[in-house]
N, C-alpha and C positions, 0 to 999 in steps of 0.2 A: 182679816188683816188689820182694820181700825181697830178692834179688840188686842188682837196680840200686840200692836204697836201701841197701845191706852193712848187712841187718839177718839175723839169726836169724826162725823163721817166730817161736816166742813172742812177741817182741816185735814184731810186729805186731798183735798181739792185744792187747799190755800198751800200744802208744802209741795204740792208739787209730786207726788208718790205717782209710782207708774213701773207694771211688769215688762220685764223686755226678755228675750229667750236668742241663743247664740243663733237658733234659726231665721229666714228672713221672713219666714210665717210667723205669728206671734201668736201664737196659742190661748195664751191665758193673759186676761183681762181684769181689772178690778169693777165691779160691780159697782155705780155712783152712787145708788140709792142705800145699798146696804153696808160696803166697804167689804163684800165677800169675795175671796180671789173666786174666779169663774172661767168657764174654757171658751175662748173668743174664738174660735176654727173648727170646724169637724176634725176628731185625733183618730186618723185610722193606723192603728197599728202593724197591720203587716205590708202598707207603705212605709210606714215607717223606721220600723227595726226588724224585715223580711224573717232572717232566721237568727234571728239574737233570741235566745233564750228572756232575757232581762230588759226590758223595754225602759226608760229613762229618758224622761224630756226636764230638761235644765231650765228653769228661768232666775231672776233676779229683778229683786224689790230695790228698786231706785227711786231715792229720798233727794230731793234736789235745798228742800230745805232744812232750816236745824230741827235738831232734834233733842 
């Protein structure tokens, strides 16, 4: 994520950046050391999407400062 956003990892920390997902589990986490998105929860799929064909978990990168 630091990569794709051409940030240094501190500044991640310093803007404020943080995964959040419409779930009230949050799955995916940002990694402090590296700035690599990573999975914060066990994802068990057939809890999750039983007989969906297409399995899709949603999150969103929130930037609290400029960018």
């Amino acid at each position: 994520v630091a990569k794709d956003l051409g940030l240094q990892l501190p500044e991640i920390r310093d803007r404020g950046i943080r995964v959040v997902s419409e779930s009230t589990t949050q799955y995916f986490a940002l990694h402090g050391k590296t700035g690599h998105l990573v999975t914060a929860e066990r994802i068990d799929r057939e809890q999750l999407c039983r007989l969906v064909e297409k399995c899709v978990l949603r999150c969103e990168l929130i930037v609290t400062g400029e960018m």
